[in-house]
N, CA and C atoms as a LAMMPS dump frame, in Angstrom:
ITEM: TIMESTEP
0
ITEM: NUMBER OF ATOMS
636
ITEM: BOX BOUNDS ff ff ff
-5.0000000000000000e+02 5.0000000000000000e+02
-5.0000000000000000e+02 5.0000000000000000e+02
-5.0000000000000000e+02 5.0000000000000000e+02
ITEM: ATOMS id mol type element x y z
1 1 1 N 0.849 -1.185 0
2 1 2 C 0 0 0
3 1 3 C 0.885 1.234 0
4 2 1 N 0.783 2.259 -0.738
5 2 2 C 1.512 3.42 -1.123
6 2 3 C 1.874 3.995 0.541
7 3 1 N 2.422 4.476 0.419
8 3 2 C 3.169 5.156 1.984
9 3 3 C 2.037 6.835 2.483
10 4 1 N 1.709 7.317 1.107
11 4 2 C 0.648 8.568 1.836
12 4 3 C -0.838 7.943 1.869
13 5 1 N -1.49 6.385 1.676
14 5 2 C -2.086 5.734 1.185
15 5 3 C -2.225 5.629 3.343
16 6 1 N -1.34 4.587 3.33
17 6 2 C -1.17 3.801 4.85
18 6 3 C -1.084 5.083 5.71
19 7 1 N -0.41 6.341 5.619
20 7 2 C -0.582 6.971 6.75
21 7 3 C -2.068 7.654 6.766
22 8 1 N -2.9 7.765 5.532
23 8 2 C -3.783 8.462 6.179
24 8 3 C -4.747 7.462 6.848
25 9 1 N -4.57 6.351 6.451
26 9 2 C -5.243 4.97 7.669
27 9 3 C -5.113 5.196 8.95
28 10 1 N -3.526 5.539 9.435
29 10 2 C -3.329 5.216 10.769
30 10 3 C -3.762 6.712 11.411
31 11 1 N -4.084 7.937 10.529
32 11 2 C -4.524 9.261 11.163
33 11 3 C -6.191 8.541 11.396
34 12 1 N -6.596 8.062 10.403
35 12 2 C -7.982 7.718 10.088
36 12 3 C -8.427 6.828 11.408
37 13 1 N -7.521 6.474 11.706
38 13 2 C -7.663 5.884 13.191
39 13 3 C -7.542 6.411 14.121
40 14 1 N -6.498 7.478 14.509
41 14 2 C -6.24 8.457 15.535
42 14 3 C -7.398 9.321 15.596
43 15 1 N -8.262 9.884 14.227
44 15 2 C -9.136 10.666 14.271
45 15 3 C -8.402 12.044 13.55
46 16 1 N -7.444 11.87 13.344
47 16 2 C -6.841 13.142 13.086
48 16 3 C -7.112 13.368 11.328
49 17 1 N -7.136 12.382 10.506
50 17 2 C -7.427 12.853 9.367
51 17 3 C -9.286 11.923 9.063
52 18 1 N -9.841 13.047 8.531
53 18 2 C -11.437 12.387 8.107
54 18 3 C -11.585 13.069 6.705
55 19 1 N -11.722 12.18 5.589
56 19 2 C -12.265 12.967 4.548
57 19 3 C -13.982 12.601 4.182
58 20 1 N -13.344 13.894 4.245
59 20 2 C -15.134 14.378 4.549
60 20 3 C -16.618 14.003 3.141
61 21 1 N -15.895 13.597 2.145
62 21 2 C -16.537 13.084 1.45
63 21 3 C -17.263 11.282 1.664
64 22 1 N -16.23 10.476 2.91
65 22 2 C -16.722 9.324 3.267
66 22 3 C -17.498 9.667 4.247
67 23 1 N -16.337 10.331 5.157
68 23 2 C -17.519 10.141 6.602
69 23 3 C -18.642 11.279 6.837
70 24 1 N -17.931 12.382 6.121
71 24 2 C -19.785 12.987 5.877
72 24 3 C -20.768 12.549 5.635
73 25 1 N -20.237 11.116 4.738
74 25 2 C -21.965 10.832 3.863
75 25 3 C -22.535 9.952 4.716
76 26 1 N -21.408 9.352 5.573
77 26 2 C -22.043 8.227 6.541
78 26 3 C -22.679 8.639 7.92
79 27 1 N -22.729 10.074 7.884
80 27 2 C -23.321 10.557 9.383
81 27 3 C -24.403 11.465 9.015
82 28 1 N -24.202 11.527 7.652
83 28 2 C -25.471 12.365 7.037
84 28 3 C -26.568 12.462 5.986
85 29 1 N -26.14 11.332 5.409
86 29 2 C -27.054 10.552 4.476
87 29 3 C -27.37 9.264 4.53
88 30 1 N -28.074 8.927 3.638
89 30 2 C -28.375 7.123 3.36
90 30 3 C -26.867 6.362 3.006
91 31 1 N -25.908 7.247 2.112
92 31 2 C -25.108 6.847 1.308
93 31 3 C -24.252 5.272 2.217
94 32 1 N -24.084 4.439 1.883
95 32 2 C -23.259 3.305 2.577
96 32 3 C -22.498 2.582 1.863
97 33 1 N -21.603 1.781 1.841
98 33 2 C -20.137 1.303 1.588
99 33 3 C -20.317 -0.255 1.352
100 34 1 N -20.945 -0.044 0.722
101 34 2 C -21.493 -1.905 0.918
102 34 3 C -20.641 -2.412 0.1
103 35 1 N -19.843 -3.63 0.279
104 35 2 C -19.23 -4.313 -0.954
105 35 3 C -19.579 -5.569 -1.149
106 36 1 N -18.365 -6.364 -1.034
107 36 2 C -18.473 -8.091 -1.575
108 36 3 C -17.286 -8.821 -0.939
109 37 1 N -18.316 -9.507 0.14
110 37 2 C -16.639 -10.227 0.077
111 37 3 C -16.246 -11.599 -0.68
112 38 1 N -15.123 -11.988 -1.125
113 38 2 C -15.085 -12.87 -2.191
114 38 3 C -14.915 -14.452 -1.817
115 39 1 N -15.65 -15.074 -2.788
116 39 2 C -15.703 -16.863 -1.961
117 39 3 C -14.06 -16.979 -2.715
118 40 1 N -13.669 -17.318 -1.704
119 40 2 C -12.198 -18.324 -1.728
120 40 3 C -12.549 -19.55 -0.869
121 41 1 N -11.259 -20.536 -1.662
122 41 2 C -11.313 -21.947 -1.288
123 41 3 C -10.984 -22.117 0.498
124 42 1 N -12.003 -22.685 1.036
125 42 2 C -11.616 -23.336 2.53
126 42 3 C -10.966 -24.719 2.811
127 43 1 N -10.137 -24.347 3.471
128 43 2 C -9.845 -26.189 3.819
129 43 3 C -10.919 -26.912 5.14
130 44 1 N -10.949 -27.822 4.795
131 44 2 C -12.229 -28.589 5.416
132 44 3 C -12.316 -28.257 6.413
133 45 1 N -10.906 -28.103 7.614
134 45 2 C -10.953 -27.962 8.85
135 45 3 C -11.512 -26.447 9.605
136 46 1 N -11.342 -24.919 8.713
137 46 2 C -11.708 -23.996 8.654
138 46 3 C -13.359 -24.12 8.299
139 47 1 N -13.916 -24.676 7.076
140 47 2 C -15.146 -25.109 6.56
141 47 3 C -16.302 -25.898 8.05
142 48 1 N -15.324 -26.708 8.396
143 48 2 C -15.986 -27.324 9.679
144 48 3 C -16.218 -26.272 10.628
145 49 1 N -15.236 -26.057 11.053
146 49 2 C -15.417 -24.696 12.435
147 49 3 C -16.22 -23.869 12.662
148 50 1 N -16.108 -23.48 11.09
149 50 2 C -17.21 -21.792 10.825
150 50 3 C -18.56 -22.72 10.624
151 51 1 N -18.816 -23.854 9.771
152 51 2 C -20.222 -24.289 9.894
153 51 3 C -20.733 -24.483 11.307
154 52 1 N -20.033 -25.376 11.53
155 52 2 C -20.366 -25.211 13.84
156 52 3 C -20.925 -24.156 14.01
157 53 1 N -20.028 -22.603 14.235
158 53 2 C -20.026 -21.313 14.541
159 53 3 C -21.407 -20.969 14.073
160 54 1 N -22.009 -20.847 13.052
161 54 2 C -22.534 -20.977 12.235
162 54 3 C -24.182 -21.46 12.494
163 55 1 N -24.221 -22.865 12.75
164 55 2 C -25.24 -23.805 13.009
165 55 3 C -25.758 -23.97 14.487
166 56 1 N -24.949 -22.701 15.334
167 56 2 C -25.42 -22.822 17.006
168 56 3 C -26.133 -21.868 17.298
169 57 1 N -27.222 -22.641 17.155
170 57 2 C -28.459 -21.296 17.168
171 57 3 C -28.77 -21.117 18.612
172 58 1 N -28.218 -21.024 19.302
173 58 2 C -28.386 -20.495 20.988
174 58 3 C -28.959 -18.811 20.741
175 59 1 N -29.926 -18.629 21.426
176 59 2 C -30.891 -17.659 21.168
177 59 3 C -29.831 -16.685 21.976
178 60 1 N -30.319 -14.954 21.379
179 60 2 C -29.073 -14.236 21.431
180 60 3 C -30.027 -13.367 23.042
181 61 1 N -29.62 -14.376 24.331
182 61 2 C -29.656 -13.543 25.588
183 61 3 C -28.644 -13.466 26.139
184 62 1 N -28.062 -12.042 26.336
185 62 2 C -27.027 -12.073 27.558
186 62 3 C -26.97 -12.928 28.576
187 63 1 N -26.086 -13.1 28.794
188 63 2 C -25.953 -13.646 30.361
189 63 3 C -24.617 -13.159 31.225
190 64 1 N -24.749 -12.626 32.637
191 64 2 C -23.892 -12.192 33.15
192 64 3 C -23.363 -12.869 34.936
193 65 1 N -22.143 -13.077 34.426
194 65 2 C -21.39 -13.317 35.468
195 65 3 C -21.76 -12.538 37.128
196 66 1 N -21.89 -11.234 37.097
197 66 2 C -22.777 -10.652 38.273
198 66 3 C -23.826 -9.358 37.561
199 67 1 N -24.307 -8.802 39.2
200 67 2 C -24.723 -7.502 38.936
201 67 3 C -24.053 -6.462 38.127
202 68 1 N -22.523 -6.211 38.875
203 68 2 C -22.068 -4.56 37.95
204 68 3 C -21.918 -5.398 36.707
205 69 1 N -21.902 -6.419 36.458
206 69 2 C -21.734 -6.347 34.551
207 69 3 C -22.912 -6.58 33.537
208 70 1 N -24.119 -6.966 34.602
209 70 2 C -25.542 -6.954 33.894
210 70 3 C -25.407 -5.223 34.135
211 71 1 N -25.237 -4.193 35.135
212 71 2 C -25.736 -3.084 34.622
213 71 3 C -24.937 -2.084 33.887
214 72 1 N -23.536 -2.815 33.937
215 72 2 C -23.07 -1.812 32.672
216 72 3 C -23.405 -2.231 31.213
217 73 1 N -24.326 -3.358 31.063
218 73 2 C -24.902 -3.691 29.772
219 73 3 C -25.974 -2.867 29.725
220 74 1 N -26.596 -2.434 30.864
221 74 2 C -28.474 -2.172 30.483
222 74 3 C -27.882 -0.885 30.568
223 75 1 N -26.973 0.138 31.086
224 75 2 C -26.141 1.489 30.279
225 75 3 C -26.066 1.454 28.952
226 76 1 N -25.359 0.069 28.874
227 76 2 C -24.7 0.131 27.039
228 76 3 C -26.138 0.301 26.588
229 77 1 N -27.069 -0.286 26.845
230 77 2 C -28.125 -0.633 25.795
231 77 3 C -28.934 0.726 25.783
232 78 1 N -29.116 1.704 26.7
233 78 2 C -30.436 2.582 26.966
234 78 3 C -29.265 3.475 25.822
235 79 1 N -27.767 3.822 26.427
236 79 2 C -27.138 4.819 25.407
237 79 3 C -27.285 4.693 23.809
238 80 1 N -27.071 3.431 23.711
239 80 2 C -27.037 3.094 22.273
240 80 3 C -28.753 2.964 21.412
241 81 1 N -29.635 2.736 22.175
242 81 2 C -30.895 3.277 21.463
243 81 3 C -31.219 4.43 21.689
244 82 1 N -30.789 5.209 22.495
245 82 2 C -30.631 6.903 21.906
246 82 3 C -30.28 7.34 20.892
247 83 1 N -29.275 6.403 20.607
248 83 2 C -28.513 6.711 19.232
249 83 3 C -29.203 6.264 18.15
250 84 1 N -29.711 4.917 18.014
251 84 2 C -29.984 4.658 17.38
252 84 3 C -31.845 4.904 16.925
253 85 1 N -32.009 5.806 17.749
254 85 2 C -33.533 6.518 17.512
255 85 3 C -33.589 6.715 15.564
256 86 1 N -32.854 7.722 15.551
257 86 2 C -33.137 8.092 13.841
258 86 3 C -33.631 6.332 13.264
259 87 1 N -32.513 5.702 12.936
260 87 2 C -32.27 4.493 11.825
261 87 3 C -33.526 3.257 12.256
262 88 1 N -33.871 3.633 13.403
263 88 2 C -34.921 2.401 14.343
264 88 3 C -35.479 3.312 15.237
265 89 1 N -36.667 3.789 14.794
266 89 2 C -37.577 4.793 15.808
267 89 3 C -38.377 3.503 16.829
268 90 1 N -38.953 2.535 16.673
269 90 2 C -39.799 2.01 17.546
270 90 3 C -38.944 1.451 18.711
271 91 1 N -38.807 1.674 19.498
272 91 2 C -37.872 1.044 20.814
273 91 3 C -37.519 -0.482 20.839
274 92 1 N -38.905 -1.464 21.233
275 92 2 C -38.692 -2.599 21.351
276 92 3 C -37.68 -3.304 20.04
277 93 1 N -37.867 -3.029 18.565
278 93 2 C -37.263 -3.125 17.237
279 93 3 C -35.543 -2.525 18.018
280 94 1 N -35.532 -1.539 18.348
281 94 2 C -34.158 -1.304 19.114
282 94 3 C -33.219 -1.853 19.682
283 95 1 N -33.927 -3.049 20.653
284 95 2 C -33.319 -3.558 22.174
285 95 3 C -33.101 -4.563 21.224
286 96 1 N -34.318 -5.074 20.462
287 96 2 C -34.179 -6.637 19.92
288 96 3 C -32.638 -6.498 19.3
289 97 1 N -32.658 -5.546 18.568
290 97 2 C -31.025 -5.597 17.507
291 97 3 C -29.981 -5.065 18.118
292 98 1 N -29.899 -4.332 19.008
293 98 2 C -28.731 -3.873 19.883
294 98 3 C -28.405 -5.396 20.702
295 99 1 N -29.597 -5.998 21.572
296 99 2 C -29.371 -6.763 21.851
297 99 3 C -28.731 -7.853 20.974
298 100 1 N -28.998 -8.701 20.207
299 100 2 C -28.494 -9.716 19.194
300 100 3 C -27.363 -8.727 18.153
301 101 1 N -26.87 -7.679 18.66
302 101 2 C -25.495 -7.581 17.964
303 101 3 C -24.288 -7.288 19.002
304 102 1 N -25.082 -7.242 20.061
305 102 2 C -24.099 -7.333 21.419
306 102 3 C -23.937 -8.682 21.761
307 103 1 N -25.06 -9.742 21.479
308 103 2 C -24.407 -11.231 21.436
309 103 3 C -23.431 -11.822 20.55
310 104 1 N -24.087 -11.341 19.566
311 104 2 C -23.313 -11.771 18.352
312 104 3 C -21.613 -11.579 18.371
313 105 1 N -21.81 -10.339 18.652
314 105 2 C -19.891 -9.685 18.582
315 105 3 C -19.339 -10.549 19.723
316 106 1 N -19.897 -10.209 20.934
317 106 2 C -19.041 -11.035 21.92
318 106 3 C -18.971 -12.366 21.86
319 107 1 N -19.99 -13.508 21.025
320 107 2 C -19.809 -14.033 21.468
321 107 3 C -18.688 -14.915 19.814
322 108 1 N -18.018 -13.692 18.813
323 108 2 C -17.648 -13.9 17.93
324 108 3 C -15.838 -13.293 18.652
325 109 1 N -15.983 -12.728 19.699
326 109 2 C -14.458 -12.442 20.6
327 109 3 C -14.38 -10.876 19.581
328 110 1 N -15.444 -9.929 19.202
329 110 2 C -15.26 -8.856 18.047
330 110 3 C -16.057 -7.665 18.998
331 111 1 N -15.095 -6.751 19.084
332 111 2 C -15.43 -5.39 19.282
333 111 3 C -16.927 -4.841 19.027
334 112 1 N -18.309 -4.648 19.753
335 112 2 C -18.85 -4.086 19.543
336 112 3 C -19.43 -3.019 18.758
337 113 1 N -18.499 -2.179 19.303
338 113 2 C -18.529 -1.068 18.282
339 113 3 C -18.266 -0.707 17.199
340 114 1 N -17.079 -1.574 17.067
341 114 2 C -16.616 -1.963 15.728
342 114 3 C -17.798 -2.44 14.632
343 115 1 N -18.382 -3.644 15.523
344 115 2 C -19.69 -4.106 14.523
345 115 3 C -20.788 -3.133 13.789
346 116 1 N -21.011 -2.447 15.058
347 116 2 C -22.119 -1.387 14.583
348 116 3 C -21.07 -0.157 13.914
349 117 1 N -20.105 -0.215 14.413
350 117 2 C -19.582 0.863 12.745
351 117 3 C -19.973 0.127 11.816
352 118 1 N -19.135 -1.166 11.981
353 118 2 C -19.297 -1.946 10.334
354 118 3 C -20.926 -1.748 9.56
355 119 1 N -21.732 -2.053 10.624
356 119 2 C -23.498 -2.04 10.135
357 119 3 C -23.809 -0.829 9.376
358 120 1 N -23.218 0.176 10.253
359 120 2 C -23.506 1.372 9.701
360 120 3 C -23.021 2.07 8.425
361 121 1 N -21.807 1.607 7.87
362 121 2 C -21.06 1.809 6.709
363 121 3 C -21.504 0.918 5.7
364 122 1 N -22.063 -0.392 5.919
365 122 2 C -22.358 -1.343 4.785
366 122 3 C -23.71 -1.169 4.796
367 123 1 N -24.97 -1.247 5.751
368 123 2 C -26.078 -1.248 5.26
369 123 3 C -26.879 0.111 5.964
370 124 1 N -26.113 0.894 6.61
371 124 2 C -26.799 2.18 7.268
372 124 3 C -28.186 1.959 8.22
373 125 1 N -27.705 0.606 8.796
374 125 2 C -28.704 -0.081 9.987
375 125 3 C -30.348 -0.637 8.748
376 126 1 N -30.476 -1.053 7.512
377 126 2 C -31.176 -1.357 7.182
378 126 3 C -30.9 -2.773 6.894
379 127 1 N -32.485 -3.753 7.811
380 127 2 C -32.456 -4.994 7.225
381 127 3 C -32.115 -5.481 6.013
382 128 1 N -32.839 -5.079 5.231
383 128 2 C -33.169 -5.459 3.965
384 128 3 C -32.299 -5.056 2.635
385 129 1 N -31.44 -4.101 2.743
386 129 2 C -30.543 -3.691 2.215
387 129 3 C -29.592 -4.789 1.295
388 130 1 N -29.892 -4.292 0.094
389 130 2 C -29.014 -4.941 -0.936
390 130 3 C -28.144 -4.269 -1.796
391 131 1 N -26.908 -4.945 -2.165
392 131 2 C -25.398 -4.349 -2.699
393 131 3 C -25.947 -4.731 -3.874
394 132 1 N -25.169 -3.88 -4.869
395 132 2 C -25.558 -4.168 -6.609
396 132 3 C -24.742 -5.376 -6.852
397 133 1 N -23.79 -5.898 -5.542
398 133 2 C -23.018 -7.056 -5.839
399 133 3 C -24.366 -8.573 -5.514
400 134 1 N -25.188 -7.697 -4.689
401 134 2 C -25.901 -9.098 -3.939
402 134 3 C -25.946 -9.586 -2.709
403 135 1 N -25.095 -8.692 -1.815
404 135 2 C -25.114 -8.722 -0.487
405 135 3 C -26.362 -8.117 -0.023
406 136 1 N -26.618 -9.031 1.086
407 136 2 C -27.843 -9.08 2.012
408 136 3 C -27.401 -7.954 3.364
409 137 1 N -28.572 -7.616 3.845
410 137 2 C -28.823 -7.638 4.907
411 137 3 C -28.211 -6.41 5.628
412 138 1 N -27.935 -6.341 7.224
413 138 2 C -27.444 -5.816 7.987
414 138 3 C -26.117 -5.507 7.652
415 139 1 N -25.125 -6.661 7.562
416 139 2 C -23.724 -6.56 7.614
417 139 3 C -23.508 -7.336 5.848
418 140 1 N -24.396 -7.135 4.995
419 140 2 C -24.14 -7.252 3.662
420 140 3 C -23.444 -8.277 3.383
421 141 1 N -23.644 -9.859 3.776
422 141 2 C -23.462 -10.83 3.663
423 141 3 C -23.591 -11.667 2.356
424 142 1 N -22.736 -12.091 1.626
425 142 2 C -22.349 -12.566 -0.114
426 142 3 C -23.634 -13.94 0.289
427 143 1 N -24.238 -14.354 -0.635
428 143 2 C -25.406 -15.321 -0.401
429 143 3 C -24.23 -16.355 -0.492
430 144 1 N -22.793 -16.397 -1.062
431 144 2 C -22.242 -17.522 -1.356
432 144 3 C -22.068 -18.785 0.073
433 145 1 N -21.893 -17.222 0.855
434 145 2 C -21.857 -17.829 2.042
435 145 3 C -22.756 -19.088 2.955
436 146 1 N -23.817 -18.672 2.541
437 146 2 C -24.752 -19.951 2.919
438 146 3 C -24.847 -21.173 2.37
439 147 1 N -23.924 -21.612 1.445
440 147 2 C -24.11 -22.569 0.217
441 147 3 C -22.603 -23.332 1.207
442 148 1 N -21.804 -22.61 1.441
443 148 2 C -20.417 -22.859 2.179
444 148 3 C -20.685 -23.29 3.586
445 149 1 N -21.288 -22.377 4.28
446 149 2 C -21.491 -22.899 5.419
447 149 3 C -22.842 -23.026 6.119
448 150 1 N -23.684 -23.036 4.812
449 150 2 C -25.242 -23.39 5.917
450 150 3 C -26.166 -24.339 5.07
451 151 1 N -27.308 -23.912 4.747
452 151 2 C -28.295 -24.785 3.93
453 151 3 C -28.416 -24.206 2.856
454 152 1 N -27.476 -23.271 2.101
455 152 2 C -27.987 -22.946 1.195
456 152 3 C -29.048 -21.422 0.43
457 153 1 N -29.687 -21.474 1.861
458 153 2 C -31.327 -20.708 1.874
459 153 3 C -30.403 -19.156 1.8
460 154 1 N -30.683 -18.209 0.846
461 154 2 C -29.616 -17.123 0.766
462 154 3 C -30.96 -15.966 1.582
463 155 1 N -32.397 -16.433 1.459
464 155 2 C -33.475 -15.399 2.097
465 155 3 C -33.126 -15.733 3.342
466 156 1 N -32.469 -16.31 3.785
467 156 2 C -32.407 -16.445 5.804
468 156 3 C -31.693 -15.063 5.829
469 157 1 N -30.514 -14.51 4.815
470 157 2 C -29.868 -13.385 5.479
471 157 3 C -30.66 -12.159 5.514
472 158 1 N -31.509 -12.338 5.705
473 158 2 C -32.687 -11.284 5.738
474 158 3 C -32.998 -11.478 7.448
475 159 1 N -32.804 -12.62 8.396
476 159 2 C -33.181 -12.678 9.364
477 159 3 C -32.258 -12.096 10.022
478 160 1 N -32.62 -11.412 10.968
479 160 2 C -32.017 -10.696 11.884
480 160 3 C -30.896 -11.301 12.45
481 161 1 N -31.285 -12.133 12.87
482 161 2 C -29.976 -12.851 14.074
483 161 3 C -29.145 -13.504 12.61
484 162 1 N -29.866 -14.105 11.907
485 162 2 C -28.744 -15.11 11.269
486 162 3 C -27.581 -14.691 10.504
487 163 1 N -28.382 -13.114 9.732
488 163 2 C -27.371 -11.653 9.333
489 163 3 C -26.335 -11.584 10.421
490 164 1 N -26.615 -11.175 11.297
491 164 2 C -25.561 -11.145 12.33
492 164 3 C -24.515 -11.906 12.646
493 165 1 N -24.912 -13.478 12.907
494 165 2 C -24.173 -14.747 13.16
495 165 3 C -23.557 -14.543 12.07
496 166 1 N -23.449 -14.625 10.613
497 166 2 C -23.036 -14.975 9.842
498 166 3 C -22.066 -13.843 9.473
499 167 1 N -22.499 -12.256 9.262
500 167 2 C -21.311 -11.517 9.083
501 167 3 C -20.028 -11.305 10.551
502 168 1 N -20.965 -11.456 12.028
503 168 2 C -19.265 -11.635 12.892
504 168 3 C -18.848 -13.07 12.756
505 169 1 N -19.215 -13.928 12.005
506 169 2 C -18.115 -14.983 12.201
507 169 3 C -17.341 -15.241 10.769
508 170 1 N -17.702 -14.487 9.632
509 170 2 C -16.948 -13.903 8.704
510 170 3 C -15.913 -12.796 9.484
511 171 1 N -16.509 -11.758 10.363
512 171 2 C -15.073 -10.976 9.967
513 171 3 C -14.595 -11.519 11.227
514 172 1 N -14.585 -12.182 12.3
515 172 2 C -13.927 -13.261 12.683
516 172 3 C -12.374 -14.017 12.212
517 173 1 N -13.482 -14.853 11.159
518 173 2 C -12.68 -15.253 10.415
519 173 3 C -11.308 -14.755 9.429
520 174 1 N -11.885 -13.878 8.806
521 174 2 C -10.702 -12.855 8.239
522 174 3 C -9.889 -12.351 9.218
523 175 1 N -10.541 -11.821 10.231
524 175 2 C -9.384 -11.684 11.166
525 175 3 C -7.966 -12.703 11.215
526 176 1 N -8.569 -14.037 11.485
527 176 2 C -7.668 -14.695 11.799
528 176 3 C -6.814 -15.683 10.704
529 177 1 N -7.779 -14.714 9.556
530 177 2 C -6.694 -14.97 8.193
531 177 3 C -5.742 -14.181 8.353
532 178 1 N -5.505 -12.882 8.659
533 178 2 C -4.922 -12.015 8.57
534 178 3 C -3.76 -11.609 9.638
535 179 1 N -3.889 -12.401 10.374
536 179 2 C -3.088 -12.844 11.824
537 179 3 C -3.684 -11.428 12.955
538 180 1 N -4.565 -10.894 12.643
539 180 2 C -5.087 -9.924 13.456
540 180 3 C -5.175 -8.663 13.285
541 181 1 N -4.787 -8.428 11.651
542 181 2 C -4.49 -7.06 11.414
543 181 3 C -5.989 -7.045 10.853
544 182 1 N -6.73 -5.819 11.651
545 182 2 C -7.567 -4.923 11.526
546 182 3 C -8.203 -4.632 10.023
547 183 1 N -6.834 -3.671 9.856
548 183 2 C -7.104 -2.958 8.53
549 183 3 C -7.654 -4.138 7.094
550 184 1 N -6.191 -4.811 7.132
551 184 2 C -6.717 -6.027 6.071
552 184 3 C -7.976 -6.76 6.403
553 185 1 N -7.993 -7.279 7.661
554 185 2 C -9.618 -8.251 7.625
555 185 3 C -10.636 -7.376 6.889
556 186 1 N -10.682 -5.587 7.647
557 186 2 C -11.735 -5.26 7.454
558 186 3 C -12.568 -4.704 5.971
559 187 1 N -10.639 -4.893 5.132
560 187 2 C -10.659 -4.755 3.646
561 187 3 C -11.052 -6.104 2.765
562 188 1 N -10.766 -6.807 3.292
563 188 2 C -11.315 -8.311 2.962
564 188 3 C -12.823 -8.226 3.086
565 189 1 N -13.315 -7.917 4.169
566 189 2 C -15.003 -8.52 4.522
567 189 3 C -15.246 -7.774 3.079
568 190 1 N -15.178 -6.18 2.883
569 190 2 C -15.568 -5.471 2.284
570 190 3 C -15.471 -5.75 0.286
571 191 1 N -14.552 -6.658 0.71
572 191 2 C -13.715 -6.744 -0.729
573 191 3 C -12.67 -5.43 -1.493
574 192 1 N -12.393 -5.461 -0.759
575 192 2 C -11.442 -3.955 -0.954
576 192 3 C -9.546 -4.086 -0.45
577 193 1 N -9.44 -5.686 0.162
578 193 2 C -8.178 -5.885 0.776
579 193 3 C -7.33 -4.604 0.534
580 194 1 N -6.51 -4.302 1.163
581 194 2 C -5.411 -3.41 1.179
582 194 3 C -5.474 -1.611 0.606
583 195 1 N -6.67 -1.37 0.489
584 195 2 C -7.082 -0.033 0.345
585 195 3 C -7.588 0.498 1.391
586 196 1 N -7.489 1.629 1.649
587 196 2 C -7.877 2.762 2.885
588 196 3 C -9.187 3.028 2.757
589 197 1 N -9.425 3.574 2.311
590 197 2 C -10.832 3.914 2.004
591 197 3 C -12.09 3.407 3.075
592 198 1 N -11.986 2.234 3.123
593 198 2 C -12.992 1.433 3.469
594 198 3 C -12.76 1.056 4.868
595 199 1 N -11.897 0.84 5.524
596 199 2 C -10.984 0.241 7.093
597 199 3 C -11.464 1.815 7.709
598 200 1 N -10.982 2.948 6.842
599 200 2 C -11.18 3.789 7.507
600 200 3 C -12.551 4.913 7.628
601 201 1 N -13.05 4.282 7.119
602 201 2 C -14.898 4.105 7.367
603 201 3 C -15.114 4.08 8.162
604 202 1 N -15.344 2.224 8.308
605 202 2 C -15.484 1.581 9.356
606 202 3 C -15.046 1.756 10.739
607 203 1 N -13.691 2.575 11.148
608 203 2 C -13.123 3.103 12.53
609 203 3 C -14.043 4.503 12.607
610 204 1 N -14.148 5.084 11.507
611 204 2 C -14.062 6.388 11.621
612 204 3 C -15.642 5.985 12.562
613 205 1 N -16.712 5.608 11.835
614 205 2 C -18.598 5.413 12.197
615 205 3 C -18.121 4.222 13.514
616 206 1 N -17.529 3.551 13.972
617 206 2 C -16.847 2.928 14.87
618 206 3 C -17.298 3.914 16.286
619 207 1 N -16.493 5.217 16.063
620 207 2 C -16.311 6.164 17.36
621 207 3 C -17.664 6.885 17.834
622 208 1 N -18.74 6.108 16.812
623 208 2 C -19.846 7.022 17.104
624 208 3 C -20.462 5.894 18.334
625 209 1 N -19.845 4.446 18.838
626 209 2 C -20.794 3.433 19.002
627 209 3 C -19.802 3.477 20.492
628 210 1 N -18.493 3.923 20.778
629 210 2 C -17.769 3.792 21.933
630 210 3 C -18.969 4.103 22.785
631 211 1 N -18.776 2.821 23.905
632 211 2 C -19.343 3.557 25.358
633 211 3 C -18.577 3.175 26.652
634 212 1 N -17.977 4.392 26.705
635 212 2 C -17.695 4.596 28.508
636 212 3 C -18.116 4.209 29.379
């Protein structure tokens, strides 16, 4: 990646550089970043794992170890449907998807906030949302994916939870193609490997989801 290419990534992360033609459009319009991510060959043992991951439909309820960490969740949750008033006005529609993307991430070992940046850059919090590539859903999930690791059925990524399951254990996965680098996984999910543009989206709509 070009050298004025990579540094404005790592400002794009600090916060110090934003061009305002991405992240304007993502805090102020419909406009969203949806791409493709591309079917490459799995080896069986990867193929197995993620189908598991995949096929464990354990219904998406928290569960907490004590009190202070059930109530710094029911914080996370009241802050974050404040936020998310505009994109999801009816409340209960709120909790349901804050909730099942706060399962989802954690229980994919993936940054929260990160996710709902990601949501917000690929489908601008709309279910139903489709890429001119063919990506579904929430987190704009390639239908190839279900043929690889599920039944096939490409209308399930229309379901709430299964959108979810299926794009954090994709970028999961890329992650740990990538030995943990950030930037590349998050250019991969997108189909964009090794370009700025898109990583730094995703951090930038990221900082809107931090909670203290």
């Amino acid at each position: 990646m070009p050298e004025r290419t990579r540094r404005q990534f790592f400002l794009g992360v600090l916060g110090l550089w934003r061009p305002m033609g991405v992240l304007g459009a993502l805090f102020f319009s419909e406009q969203v970043w949806a791409g493709a991510q591309r079917e490459e060959p799995l080896v069986d043992s990867v193929r197995t794992a993620l189908s598991s991951a995949i096929a464990n439909h354990a219904p998406p309820v928290p569960e907490f170890a004590n009190t202070e960490d059930r109530l710094t969740y029911l914080r996370w949750l009241g802050a974050q449907s404040e936020r998310l008033k505009k994109q999801k006005p009816d409340f209960n529609t709120r909790k349901e998807f804050l909730q099942s993307v706060w399962y989802e991430a954690k229980r994919a070992g993936l940054d929260v906030a990160l996710v709902l940046g990601l949501i917000q850059v690929e489908s601008g919090f709309r279910k139903f949302a489709v890429s001119s590539a063919g990506a579904r859903g929430y987190m704009q999930v390639m239908p190839f994916w279900t043929r690889v690791l599920g039944d096939g059925d490409a209308g399930t990524l229309f379901h709430m939870q299964t959108n979810l399951r299926f794009g954090c254990v994709i970028l999961r996965h890329y992650l740990e193609l990538e030995g943990g680098d950030l930037f590349l996984a998050l250019g991969r999910y997108n189909g964009s490997r090794g370009q700025a543009p898109y990583p730094n989206a995703v951090l930038g709509a990221r900082k809107r989801w931090v909670f203290d």
